[in-house]
C-alpha positions as CSV (number, residue, x, y, z in Angstrom):
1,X,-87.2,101.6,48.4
2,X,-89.9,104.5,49.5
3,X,-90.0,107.5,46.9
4,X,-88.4,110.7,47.5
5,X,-91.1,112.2,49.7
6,X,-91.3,109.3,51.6
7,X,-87.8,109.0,52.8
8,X,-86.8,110.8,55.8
9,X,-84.6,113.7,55.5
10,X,-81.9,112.2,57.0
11,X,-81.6,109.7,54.5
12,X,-81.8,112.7,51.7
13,X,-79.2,114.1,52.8
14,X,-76.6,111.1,53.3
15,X,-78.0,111.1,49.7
16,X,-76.9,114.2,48.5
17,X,-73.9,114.0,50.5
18,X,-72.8,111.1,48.9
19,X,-73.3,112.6,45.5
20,X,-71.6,115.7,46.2
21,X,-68.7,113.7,47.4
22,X,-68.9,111.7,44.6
23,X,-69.0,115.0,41.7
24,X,-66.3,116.6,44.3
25,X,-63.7,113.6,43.2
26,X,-64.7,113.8,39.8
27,X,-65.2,117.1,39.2
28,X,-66.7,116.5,35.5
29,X,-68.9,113.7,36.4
30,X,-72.2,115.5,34.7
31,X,-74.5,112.4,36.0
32,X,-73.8,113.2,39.7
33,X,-75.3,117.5,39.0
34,X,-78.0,116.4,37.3
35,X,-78.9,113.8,40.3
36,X,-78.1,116.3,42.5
37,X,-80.6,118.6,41.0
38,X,-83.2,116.2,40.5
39,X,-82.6,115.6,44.4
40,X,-83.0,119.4,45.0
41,X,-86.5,119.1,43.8
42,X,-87.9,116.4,46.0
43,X,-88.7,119.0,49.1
44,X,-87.6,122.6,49.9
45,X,-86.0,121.0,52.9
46,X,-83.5,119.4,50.8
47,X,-82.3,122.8,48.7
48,X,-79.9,124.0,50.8
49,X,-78.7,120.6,51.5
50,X,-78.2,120.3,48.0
51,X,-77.0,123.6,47.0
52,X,-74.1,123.0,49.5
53,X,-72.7,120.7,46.9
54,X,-73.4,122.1,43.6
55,X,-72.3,125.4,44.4
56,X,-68.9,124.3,46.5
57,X,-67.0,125.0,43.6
58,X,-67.7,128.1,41.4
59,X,-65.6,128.8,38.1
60,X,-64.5,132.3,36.8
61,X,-63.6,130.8,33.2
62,X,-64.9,131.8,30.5
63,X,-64.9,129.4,27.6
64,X,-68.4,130.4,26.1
65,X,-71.2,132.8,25.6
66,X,-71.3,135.4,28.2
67,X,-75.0,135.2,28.6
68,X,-74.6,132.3,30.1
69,X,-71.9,133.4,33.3
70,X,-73.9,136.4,33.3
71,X,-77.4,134.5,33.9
72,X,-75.3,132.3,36.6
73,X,-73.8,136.0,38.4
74,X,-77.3,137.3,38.7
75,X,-78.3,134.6,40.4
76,X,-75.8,133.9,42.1
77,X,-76.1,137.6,43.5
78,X,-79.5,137.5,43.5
79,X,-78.8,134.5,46.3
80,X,-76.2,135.7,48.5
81,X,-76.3,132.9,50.8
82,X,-75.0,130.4,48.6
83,X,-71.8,132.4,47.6
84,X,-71.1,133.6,51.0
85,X,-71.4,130.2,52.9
86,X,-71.3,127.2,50.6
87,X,-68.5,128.2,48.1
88,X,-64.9,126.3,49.3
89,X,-63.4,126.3,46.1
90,X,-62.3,129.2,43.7
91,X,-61.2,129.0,40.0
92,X,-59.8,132.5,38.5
93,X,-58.9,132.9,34.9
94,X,-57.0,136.0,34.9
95,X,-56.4,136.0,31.6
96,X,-60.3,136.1,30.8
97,X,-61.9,139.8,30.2
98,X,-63.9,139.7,33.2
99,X,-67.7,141.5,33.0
100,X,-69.3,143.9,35.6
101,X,-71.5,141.1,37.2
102,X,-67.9,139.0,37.7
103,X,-66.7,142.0,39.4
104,X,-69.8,142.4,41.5
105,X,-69.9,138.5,42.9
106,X,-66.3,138.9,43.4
107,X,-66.5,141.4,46.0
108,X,-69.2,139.8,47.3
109,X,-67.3,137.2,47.8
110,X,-64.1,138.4,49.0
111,X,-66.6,140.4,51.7
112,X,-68.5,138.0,52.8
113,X,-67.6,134.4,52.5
114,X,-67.5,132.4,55.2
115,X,-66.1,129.4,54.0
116,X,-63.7,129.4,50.9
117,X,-60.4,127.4,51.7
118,X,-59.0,127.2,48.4
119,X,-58.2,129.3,45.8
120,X,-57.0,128.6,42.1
121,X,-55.3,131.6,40.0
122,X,-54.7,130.1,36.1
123,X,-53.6,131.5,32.9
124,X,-52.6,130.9,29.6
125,X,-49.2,131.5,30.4
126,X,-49.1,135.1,31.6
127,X,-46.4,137.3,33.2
128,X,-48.4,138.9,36.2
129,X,-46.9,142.0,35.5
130,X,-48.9,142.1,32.7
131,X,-52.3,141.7,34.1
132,X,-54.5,144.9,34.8
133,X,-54.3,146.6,38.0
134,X,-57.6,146.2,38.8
135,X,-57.2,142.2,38.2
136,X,-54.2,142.3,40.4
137,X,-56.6,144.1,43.1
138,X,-58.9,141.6,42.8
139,X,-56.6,138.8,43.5
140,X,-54.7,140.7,46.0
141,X,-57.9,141.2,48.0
142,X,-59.1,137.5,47.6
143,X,-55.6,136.0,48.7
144,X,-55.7,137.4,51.8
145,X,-59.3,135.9,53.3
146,X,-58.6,134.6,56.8
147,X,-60.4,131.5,55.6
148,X,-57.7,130.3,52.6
149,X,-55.9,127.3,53.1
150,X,-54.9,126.0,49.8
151,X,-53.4,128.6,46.7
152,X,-52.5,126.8,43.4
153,X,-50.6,129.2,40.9
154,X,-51.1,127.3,37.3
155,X,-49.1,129.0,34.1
156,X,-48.2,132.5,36.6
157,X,-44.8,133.8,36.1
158,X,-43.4,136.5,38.1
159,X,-46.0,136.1,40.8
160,X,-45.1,138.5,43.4
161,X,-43.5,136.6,46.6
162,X,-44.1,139.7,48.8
163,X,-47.6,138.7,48.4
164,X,-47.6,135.6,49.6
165,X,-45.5,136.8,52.7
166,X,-47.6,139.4,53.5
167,X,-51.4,138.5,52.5
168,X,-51.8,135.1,52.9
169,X,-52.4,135.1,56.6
170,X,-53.8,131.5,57.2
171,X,-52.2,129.7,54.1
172,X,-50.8,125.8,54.6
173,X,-50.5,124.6,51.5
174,X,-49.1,126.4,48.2
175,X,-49.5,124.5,44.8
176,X,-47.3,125.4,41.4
177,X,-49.4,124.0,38.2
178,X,-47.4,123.5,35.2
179,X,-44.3,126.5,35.0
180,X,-44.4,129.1,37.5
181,X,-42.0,131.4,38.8
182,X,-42.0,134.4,42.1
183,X,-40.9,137.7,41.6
184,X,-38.0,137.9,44.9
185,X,-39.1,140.0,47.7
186,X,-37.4,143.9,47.0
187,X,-36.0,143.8,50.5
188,X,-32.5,142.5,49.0
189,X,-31.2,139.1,51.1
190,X,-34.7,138.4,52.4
191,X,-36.2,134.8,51.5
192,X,-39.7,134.4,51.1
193,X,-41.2,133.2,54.6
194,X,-44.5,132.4,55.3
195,X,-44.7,130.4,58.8
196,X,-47.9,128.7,57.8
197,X,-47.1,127.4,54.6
198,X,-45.9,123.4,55.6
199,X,-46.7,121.8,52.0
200,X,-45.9,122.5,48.5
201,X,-46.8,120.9,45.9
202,X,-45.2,120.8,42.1
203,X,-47.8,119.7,39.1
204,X,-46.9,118.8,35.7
205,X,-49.2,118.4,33.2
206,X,-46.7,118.8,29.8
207,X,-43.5,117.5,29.3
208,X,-41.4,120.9,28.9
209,X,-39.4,122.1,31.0
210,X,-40.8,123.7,34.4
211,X,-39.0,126.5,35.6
212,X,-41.0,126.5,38.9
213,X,-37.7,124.7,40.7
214,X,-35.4,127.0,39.6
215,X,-37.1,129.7,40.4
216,X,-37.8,129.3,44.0
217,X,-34.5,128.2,44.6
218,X,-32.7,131.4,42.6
219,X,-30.3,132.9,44.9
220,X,-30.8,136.2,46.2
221,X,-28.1,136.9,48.5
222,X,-27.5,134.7,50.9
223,X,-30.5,133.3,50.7
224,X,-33.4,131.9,47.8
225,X,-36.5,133.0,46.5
226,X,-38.5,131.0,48.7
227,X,-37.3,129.7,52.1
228,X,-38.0,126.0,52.5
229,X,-36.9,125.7,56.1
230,X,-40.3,125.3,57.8
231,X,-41.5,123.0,55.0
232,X,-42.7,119.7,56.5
233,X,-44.7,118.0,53.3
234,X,-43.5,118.2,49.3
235,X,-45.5,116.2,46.1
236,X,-43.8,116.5,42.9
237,X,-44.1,115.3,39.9
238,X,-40.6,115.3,38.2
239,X,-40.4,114.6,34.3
240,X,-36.7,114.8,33.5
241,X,-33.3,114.9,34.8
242,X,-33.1,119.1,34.5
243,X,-36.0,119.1,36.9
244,X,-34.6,116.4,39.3
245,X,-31.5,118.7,39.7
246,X,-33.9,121.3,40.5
247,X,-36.1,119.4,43.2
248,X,-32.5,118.1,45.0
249,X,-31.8,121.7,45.6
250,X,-35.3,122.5,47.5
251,X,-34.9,119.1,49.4
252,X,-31.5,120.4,50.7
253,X,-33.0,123.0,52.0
254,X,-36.2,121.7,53.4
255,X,-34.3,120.5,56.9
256,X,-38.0,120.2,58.3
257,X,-39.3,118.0,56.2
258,X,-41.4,114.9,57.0
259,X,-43.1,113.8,54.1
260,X,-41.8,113.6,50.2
261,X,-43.7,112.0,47.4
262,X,-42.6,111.7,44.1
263,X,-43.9,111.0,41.1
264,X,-41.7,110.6,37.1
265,X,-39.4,109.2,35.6
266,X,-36.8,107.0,38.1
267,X,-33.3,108.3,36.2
268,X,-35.0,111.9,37.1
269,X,-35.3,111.0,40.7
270,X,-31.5,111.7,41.8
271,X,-32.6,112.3,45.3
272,X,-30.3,111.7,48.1
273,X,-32.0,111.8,51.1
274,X,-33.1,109.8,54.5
275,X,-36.4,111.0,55.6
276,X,-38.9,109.5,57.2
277,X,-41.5,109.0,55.6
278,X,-40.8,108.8,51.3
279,X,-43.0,107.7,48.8
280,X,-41.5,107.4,45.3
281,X,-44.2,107.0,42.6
282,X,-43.1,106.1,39.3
């Protein structure tokens, strides 16, 4: 095998496109960055080809110095290209004191971007009602790109289901990480719809209770929190019997659907349903 200069570029780039798919799976795997890099150094051809993948995903968690997130914002800003056209993925801490400079590439990229499909809002278990107006803005502003697909809500209680009515234009696929729970519209009966949302997905990673089922299906009226009826896909993972009681109560309602998978414990699976197309993963 040639060395890196002697390869054609095609070849580096099914290269790099194999590591970026490869770190994009394993989203930790350290080896496949620092191959990537080391690729990114061969030729100046191959940095935006590179930077494509490193720089899909961008994190807004702060777990260490600040120095560090701040170096990473100024060049980030510094480098508009890459936050405007080869970010797809979004991680928001809201919980985290967020600096100037995260303010900054925020905007930019709420402005800007041309290709972010997925969005993840996190906490350590926060009411949103408690968050900072000025976080709330941000969010607000970001949940409403024409270019979301994909919103995941992890640890978010009382997030606002006007919101996602109302903003989230272009959204198909709404995730709930660990317990969540929607604030009801304030127009009285009115459900939560969103024609363009066709899957939900239910994530567990602890063994409490979730009160994500229960919420969306509280009654408001004549109606629920959230209105299942154009729902054609739904994953869940379901880790007791309280929770299986929960799910059988958004599959009655889900008179589109087309695809269920399951995942837990069998006793918690009570369902009691003929669909089409059912995967039951225990």
């Amino acid at each position: 095998m040639g060395t890196a200069s002697e390869l054609p570029l095609d070849i580096l780039g099914c290269i790099a496109d194999v590591l970026g798919n490869f770190h994009k799976l394993r989203s930790q795997n350290r080896q496949a960055v620092k191959d990537l890099q080391m690729l990114c150094l061969t030729c100046k051809s191959m940095v935006p080809i590179c930077r494509r993948h490193l720089f899909a995903h961008i994190e807004f968690i702060h777990t260490g110095s600040h120095w560090w997130y701040n170096g990473l914002n100024e060049f980030l800003l510094s480098h508009p290209t890459i936050a405007t056209h080869y970010l797809k993925s979004l991680h928001i801490r809201v919980t985290d004191e967020f600096s100037a400079l995260d303010y900054e590439l925020l905007q930019k990229i709420r402005l800007n971007s041309s290709a972010l499909t997925s969005i993840k809002i996190l906490s350590d278990l926060c009411c949103w009602d408690d968050l900072s107006n000025r976080v709330k803005s941000v969010v607000y502003s970001l949940i409403q790109m024409p270019t979301l697909r994909h919103l995941t809500l992890n640890c978010i209680e009382n997030f606002p289901a006007a919101a996602l009515q109302s903003l989230c234009i272009g959204l198909k696929e709404l995730t709930f990480h660990d317990s969540c729970s929607l604030a009801p519209p304030v127009s009285g009966d009115d459900a939560m719809q969103n024609p363009t949302i066709t899957t939900l997905a239910f994530e567990q990673t602890y063994s409490s209770y979730n009160i994500t089922f229960s919420s969306l299906t509280k009654p408001i009226g004549q109606n629920t929190v959230f209105a299942f009826d154009r729902v054609k896909n739904i994953y869940a993972n379901i880790p007791d019997q309280a929770e299986g009681f929960d799910a059988c109560k958004v599959l009655e309602r889900a008179i589109c659907l087309e695809h269920l998978e399951l995942s837990g414990e069998f006793h918690a699976l009570t369902v009691k349903c003929a669909y089409p197309d059912i995967l039951l993963n225990s």
